[in-house]
C-alpha positions in Angstrom: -7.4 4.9 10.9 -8.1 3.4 14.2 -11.7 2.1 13.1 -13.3 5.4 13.1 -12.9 6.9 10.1 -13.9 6.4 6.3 -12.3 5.8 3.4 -12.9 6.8 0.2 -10.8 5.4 -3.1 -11.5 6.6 -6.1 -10.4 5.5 -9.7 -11.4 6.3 -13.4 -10.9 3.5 -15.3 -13.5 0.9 -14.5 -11.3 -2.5 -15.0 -8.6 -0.6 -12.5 -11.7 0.3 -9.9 -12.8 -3.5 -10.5 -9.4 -4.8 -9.3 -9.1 -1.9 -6.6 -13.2 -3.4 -5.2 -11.7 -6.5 -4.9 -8.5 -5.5 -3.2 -10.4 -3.3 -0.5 -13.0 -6.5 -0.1 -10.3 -8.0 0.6 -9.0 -6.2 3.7 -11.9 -6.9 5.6 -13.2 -3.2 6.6 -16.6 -1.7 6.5 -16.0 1.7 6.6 -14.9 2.0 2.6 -16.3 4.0 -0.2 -15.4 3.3 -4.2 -16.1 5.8 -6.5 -15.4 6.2 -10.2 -14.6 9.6 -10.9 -12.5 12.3 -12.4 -11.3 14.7 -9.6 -13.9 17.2 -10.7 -16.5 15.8 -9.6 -15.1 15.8 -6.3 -15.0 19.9 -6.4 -18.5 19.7 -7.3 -19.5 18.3 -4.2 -19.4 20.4 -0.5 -17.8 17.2 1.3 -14.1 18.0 2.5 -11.5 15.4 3.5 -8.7 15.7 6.3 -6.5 13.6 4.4 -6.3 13.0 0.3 -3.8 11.3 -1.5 -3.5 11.6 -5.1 -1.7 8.7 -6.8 -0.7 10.8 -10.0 -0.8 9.0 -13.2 2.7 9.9 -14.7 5.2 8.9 -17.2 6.5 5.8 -15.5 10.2 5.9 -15.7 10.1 4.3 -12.2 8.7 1.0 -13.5 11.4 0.8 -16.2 13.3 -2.2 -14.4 10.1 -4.1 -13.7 8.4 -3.3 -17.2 9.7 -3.0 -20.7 6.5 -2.1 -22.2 6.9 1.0 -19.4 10.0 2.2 -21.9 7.9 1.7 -24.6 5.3 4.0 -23.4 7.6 6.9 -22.9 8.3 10.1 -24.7 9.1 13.4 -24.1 5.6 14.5 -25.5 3.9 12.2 -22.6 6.0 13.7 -20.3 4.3 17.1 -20.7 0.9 15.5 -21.7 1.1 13.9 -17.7 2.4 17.3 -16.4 -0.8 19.1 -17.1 -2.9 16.2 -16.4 -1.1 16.6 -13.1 -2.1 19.7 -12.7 -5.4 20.1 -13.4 -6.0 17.3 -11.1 -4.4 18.9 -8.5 -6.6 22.2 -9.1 -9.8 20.2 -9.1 -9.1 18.0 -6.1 -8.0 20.7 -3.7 -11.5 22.6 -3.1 -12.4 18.7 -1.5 -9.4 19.0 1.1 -10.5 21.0 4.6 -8.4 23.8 6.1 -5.4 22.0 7.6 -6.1 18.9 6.1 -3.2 17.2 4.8 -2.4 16.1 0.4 -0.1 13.5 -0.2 0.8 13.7 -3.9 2.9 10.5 -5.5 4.2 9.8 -8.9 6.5 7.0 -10.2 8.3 9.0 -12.1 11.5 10.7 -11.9 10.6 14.1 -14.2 11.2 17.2 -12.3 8.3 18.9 -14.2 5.9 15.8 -13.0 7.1 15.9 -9.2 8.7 19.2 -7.8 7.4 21.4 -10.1 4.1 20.3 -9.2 4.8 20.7 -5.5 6.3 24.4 -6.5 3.2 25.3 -8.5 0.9 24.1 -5.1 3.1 26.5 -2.9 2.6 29.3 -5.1 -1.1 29.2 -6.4 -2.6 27.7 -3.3 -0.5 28.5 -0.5 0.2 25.0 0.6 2.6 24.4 3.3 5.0 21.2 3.0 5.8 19.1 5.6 8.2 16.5 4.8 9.9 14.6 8.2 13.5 13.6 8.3 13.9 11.9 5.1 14.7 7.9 5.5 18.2 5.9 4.7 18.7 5.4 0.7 15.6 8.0 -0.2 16.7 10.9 -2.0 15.9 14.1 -0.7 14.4 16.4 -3.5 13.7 20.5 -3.0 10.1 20.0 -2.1 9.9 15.7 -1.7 11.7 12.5 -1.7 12.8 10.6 -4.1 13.7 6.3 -4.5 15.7 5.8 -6.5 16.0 1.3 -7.3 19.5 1.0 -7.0 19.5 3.0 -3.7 16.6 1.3 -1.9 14.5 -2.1 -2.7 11.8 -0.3 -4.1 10.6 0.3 -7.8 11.4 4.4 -8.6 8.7 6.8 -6.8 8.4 10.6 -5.8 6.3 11.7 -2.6 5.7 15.2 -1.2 3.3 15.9 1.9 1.9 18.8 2.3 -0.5 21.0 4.4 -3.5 23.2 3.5 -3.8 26.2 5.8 -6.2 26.7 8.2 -7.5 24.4 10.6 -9.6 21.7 10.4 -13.0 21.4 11.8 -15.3 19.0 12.4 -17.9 18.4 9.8 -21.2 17.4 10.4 -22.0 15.0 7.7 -22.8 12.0 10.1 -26.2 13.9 10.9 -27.6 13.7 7.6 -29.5 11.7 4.8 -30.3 9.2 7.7 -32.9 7.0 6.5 -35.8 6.9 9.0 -37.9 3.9 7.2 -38.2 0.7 8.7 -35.4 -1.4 8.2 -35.7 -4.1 5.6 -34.4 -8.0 6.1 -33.4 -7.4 9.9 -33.1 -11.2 10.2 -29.7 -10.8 7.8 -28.2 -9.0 11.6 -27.5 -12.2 12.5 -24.7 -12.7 9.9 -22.9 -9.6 11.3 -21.4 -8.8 14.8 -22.0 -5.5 16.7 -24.9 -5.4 14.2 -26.6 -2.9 15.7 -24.0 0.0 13.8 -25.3 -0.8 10.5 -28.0 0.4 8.0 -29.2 -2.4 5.9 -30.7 -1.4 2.7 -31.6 -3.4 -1.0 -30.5 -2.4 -4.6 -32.4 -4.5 -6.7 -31.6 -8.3 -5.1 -28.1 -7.4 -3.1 -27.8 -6.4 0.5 -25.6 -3.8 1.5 -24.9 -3.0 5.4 -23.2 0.4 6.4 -22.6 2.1 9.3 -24.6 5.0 9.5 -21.4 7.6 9.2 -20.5 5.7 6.0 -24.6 5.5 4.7 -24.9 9.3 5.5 -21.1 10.2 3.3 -22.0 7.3 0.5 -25.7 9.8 0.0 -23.9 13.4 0.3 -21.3 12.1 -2.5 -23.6 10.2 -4.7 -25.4 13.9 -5.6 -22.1 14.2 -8.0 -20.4 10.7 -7.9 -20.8 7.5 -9.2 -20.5 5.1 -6.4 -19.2 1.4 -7.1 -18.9 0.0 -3.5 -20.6 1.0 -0.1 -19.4 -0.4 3.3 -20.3 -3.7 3.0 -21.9 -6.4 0.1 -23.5 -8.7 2.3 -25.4 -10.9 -0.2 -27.8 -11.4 -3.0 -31.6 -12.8 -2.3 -32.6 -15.4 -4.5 -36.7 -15.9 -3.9 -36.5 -16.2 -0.3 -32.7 -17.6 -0.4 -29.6 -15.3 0.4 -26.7 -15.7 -0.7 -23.8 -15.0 1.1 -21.2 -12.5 -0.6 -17.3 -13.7 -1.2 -17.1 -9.9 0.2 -18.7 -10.8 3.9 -16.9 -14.2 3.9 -13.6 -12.1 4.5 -14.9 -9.2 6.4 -14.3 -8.8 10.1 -17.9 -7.8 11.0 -18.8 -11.7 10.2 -20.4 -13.0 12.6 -18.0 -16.1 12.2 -21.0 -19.1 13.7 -21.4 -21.0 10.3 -20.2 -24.4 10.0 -16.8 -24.4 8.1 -14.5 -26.3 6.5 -10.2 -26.4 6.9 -8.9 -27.2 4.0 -5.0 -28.2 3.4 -3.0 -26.0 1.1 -3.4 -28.1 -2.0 -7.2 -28.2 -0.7 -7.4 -24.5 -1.0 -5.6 -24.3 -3.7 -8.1 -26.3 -5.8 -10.7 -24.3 -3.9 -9.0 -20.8 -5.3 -9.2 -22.3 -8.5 -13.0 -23.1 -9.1 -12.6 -26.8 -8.4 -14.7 -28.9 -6.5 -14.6 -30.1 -2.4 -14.0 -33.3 -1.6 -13.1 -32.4 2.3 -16.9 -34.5 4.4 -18.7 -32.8 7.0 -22.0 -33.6 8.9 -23.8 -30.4 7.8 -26.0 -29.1 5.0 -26.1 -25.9 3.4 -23.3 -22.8 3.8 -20.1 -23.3 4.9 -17.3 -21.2 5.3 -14.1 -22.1 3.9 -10.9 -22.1 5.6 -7.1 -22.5 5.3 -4.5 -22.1 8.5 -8.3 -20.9 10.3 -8.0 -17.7 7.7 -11.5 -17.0 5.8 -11.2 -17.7 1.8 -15.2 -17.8 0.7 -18.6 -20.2 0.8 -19.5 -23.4 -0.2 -22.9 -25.3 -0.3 -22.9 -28.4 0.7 -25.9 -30.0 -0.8 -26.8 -33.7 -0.5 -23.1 -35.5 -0.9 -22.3 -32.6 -3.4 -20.7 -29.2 -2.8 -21.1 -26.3 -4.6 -18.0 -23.7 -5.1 -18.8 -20.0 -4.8 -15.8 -18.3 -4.6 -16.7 -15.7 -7.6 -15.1 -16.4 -10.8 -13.4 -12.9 -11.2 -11.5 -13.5 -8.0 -10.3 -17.1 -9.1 -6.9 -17.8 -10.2 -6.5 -18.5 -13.6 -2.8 -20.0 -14.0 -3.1 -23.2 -11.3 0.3 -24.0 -9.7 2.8 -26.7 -10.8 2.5 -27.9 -7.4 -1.3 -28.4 -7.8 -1.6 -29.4 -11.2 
């Protein structure tokens, strides 16, 4: 996206948009927006995107070599009951996409009535125009899509159609509203970020959040029918008149990257990943950032002779290597 534009993920099922919060943290961008929605709520709302890409959920016949409980899940009847799930979200996410914007619809599946048929239904209702390039070695070339096939390609079984809505797209003015014109609370928190001077601080209960204004300005237009999970960027939690640093702006690139740290060996950071303790000395007090092959993992406090771990429990892993243990 060339650092200029926003994106917006959504997903319904809140343990799936927990995971999907950390992945995008995890990136390092800003300029990311997590919603948890149905696609209706989308059509409720007067912003339009130039690009959408809806990730279908689907029968799963692609995931049979990599999942058993995938073939266990199947039936004709789902077939169908995905089909019209398809659908409708198709119908209700449209109205969001501009005039020659562009939908990328996907399935894992390899049911006609989930994939083509879908595309064929777009063409006819909606007028959509597809536009598929030359179709790469291995992939399967459908009437509307392509198709992978995993004895063709090294690749788990997918379907993926592009499309185009007519019209042309033009520019939307979204940037120039819900800009907050109060004065700006905790300015002193800048310091943590680089090129600071893009982003909007502002306080929900004790955590800091920083967004550019573009992203600030979208996150308010979309919260009138959307529930929002994650704005640009969780910079920390104020404790009394102690922040805390997020995992979340330990890994992003905006950090302003003049904390003390520590580099920590594999096994080191393995331990580290894990909840364990530091053992690794250094001259300074208080938050460190923690590092392995100069690469960002988290915090630490050093306090006194002891450290304290806060890489965030959800993020930690759970089954510690042979290697380690």
């Amino acid at each position: 996206m060339n650092g200029d534009g926003i994106l917006v993920s959504n997903e319904i099922i809140p343990l799936r948009n927990k995971i999907l919060r950390q992945n995008i943290a995890k990136w390092g961008f800003s300029n990311c927006i997590v919603t948890q929605n149905k696609a209706e709520d989308f059509k409720k709302n007067a912003v339009q995107f130039d690009l959408i890409v809806v990730d279908a959920p689907c029968s799963g016949e692609g995931l049979f070599r990599k999942d058993s409980n995938a073939i266990l899940e199947w039936s004709e009847e789902q077939v169908k009951v995905c089909s019209v799930r398809q659908s409708q979200i198709l119908e209700d996410i449209l109205p969001a996409l501009k005039p020659g914007g562009y939908l990328i619809y996907s399935t894992c599946t390899y049911e006609k009535s989930e994939n083509d048929d879908q595309i064929e239904n777009l063409i006819s209702r909606f007028e959509m125009e597809v536009e598929m390039p030359a179709c790469p070695e291995g992939i399967v070339k459908t009437k509307y899509g392509w198709q992978a096939f995993p004895h063709r390609v090294r690749s788990e079984g997918f379907y993926c159609c592009l499309l185009r809505k007519p019209g042309n797209i033009l520019e939307d003015d979204f940037q120039q509203k819900s800009i907050s014109t109060k004065k700006e609370i905790h300015p002193e928190l800048k310091n943590w970020l680089i090129q600071a001077d893009q982003f909007i601080l502002s306080q929900h209960e004790d955590f800091i959040y920083a967004n550019s204004k573009d992203v600030k300005a979208l996150t308010d237009q979309l919260s009138n029918t959307c529930y929002i999970r994650m704005s640009g960027l969780l910079m920390g939690q104020l404790k009394g008149k102690d922040f805390i640093p997020s995992a979340e702006l330990a890994l992003n690139l905006q950090l302003n990257d003049n904390n003390p740290y520590v580099e920590l060996t594999f096994q080191e950071a393995i331990k580290y990943l894990c909840g364990d303790g530091i053992t690794t000395p250094s001259e300074h007090l208080g938050w460190h950032l923690i590092k392995y092959q100069n690469q960002n993992l988290g915090w630490a406090k050093k306090i006194s002779s002891r450290w304290n771990n806060y890489y965030p429990k959800e993020w930690r892993i759970i089954h510690k290597p042979t290697s380690y243990q």
